[in-house]
PyMOL commands that place a pseudoatom at each C-alpha (Angstrom):
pseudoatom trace, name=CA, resn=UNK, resi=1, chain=A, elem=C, hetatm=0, pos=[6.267, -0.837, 7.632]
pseudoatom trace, name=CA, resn=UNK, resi=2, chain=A, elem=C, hetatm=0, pos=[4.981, -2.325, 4.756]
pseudoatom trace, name=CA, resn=UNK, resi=3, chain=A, elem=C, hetatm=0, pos=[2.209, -2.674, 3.212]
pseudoatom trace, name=CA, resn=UNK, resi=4, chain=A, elem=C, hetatm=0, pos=[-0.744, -5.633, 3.978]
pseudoatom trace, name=CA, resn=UNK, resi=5, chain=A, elem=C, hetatm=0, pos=[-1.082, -8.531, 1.301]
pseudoatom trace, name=CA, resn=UNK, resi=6, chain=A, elem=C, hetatm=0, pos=[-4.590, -7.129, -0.185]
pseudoatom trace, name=CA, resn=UNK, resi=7, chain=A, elem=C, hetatm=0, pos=[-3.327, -3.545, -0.289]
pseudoatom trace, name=CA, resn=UNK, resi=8, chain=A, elem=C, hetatm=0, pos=[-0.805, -4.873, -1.882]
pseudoatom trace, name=CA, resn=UNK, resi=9, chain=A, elem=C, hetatm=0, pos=[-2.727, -7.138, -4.357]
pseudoatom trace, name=CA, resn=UNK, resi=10, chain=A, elem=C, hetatm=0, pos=[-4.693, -4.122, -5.276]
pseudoatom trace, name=CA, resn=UNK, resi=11, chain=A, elem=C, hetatm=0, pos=[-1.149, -1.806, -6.100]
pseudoatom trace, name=CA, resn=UNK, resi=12, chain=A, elem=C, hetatm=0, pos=[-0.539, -4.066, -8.354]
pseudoatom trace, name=CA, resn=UNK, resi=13, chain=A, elem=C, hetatm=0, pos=[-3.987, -4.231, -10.172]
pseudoatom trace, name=CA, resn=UNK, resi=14, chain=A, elem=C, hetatm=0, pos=[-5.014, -0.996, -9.836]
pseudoatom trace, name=CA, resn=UNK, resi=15, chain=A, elem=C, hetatm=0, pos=[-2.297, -0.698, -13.058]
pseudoatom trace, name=CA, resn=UNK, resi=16, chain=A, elem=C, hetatm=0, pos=[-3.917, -3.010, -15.250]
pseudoatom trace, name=CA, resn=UNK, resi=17, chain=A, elem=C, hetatm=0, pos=[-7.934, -2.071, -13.888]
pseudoatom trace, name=CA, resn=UNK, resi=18, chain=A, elem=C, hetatm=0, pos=[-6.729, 2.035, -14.971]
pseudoatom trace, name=CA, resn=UNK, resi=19, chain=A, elem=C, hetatm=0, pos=[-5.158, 0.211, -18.561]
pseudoatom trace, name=CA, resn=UNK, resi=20, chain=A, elem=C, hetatm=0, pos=[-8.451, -1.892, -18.872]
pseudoatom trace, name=CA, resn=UNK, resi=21, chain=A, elem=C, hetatm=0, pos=[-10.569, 1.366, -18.760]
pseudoatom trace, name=CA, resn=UNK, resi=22, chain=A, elem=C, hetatm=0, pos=[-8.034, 3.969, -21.052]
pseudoatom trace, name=CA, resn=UNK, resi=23, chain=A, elem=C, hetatm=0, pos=[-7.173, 1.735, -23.399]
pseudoatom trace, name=CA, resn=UNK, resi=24, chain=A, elem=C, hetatm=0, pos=[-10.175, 1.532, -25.629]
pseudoatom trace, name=CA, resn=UNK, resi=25, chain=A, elem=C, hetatm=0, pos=[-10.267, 5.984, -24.838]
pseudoatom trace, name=CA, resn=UNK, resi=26, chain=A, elem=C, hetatm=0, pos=[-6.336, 6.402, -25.988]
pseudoatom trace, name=CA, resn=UNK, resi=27, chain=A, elem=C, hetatm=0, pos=[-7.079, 4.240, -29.064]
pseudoatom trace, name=CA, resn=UNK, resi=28, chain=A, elem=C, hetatm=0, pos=[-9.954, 6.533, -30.340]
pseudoatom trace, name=CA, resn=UNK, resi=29, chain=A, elem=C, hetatm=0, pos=[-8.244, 9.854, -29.171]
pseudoatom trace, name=CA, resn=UNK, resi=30, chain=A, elem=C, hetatm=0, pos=[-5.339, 8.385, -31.649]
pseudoatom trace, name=CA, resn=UNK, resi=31, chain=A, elem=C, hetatm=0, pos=[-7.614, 7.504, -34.586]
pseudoatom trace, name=CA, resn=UNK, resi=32, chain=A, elem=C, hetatm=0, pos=[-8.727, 11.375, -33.565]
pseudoatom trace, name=CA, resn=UNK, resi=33, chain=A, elem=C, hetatm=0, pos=[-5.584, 13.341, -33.025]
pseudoatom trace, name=CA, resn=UNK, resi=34, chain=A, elem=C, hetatm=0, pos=[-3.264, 10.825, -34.311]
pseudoatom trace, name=CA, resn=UNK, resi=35, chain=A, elem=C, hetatm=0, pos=[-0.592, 8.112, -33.085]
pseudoatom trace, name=CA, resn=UNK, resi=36, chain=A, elem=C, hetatm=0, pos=[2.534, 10.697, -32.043]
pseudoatom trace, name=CA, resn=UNK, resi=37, chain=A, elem=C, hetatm=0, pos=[0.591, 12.771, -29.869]
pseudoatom trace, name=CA, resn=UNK, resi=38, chain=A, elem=C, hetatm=0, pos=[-0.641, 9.681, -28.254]
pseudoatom trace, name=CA, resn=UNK, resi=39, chain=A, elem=C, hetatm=0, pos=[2.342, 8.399, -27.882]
pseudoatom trace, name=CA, resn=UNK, resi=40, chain=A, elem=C, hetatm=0, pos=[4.184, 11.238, -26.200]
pseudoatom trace, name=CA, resn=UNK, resi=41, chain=A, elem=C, hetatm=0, pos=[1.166, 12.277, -23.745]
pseudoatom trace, name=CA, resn=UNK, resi=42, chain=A, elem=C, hetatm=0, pos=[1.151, 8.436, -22.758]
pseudoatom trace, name=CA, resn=UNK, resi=43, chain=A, elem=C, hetatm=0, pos=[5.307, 8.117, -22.650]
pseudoatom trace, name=CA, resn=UNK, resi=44, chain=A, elem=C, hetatm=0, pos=[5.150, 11.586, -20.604]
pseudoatom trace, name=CA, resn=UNK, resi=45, chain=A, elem=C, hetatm=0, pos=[2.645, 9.794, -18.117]
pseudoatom trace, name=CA, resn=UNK, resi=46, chain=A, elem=C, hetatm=0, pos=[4.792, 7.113, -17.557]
pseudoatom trace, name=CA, resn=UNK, resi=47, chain=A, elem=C, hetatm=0, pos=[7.280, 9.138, -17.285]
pseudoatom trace, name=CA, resn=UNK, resi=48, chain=A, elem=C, hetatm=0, pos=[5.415, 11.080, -14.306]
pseudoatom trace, name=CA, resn=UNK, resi=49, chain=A, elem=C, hetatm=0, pos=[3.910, 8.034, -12.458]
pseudoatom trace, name=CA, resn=UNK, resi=50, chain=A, elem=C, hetatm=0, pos=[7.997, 6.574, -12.342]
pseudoatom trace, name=CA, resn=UNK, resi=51, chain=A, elem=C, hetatm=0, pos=[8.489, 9.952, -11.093]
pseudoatom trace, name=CA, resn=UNK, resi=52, chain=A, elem=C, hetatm=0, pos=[6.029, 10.223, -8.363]
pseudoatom trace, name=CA, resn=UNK, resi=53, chain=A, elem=C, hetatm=0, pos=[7.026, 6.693, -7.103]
pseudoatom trace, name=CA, resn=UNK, resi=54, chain=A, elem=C, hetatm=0, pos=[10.342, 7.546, -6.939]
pseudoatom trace, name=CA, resn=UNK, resi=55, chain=A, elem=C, hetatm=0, pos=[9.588, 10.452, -4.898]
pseudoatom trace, name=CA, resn=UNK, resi=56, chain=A, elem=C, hetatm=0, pos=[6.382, 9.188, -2.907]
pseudoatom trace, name=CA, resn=UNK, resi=57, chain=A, elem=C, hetatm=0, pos=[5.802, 10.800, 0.795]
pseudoatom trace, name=CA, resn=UNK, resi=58, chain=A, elem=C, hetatm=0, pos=[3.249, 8.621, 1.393]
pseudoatom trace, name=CA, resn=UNK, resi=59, chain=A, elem=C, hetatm=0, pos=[1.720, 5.141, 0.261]
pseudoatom trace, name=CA, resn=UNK, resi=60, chain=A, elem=C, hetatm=0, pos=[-1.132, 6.749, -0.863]
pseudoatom trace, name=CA, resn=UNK, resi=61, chain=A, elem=C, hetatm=0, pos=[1.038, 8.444, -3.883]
pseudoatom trace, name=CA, resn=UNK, resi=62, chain=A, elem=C, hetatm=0, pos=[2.155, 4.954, -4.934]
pseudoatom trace, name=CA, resn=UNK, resi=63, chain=A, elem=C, hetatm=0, pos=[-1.454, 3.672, -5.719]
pseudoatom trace, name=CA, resn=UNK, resi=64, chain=A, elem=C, hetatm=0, pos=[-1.787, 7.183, -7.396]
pseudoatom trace, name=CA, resn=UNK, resi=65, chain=A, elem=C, hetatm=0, pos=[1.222, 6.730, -9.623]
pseudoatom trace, name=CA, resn=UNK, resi=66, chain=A, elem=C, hetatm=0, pos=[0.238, 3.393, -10.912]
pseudoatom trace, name=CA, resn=UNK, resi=67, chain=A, elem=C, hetatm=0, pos=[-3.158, 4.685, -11.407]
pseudoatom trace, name=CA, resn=UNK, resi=68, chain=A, elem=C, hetatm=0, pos=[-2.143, 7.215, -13.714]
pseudoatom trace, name=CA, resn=UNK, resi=69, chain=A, elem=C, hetatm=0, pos=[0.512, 5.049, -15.171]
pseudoatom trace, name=CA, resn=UNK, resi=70, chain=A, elem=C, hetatm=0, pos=[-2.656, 2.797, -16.063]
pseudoatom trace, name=CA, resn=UNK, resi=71, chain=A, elem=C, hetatm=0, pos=[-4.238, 5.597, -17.660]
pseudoatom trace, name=CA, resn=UNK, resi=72, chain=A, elem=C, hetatm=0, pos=[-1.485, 6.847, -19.682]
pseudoatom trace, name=CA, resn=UNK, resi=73, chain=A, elem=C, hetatm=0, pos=[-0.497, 3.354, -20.781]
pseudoatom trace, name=CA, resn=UNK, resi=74, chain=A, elem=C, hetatm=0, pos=[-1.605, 3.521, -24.447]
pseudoatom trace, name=CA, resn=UNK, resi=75, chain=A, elem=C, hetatm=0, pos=[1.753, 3.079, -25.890]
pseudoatom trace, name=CA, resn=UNK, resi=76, chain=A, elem=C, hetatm=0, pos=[1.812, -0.779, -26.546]
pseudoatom trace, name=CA, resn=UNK, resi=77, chain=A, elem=C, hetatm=0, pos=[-1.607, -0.402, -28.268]
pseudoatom trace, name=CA, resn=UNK, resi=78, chain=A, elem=C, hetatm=0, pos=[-0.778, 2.683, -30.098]
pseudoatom trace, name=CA, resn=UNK, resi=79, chain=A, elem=C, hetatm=0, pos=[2.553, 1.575, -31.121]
pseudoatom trace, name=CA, resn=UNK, resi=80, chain=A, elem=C, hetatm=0, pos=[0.659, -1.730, -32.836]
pseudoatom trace, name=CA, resn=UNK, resi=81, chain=A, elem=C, hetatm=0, pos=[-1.270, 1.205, -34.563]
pseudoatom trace, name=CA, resn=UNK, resi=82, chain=A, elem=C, hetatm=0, pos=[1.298, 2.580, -35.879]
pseudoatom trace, name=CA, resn=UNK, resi=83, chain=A, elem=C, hetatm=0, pos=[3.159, -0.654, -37.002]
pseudoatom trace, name=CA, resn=UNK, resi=84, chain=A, elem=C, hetatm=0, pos=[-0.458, -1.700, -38.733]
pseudoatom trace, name=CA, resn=UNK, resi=85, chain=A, elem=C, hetatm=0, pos=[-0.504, 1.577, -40.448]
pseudoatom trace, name=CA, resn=UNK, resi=86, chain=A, elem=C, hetatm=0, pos=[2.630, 1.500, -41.705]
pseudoatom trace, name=CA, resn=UNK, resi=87, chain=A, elem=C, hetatm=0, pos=[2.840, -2.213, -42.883]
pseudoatom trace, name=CA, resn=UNK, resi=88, chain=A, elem=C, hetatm=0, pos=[1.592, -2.738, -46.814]
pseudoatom trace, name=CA, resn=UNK, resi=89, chain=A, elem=C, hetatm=0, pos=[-1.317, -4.735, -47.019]
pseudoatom trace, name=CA, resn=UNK, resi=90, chain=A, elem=C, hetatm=0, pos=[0.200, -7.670, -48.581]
pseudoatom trace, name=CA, resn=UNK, resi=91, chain=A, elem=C, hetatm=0, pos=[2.453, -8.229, -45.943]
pseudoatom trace, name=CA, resn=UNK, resi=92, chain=A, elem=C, hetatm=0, pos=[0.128, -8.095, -43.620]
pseudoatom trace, name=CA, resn=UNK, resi=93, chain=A, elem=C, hetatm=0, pos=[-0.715, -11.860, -43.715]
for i in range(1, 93): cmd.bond("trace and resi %d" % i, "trace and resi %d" % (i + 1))
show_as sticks, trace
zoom trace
């Protein structure tokens, strides 16, 4: 019932080959539309991938959810955005 070793090598790196790809996009859509939208459209995709795993029919929806939990998962980078922003520039280091 489960799922082969390679299928399930590639559940678990389809995550970080979706974050590899959005990360550099969500970083300029925040310099663009700023860090709080950012934030909440990538929290809310999170949010929705945890979702659809929880509730998957199929194996199919599981590689889905952690490819758009990959995609949405600007919130580490944007949240160092938002820390560099905020932080004066002589304690910056």
């Amino acid at each position: 019932m489960g799922l082969a070793i390679s299928k399930t090598v590639l559940l678990f790196s389809i995550f970080s080959i979706c974050q590899f790809i959005a990360t550099p996009i969500i970083g300029r859509l925040s310099d663009k539309y700023g860090r709080r939208p950012m934030l909440l459209v990538s929290i809310t995709g999170t949010a929705a991938s945890f979702f659809l795993m929880a509730v998957a029919p199929a194996r199919i929806f599981l590689f889905i959810a952690r490819g758009l939990d990959g995609l949405t998962a600007g919130n580490i980078p944007v949240a160092f955005a938002v820390i560099s922003d905020s932080t004066k520039p002589a304690r910056s280091g």
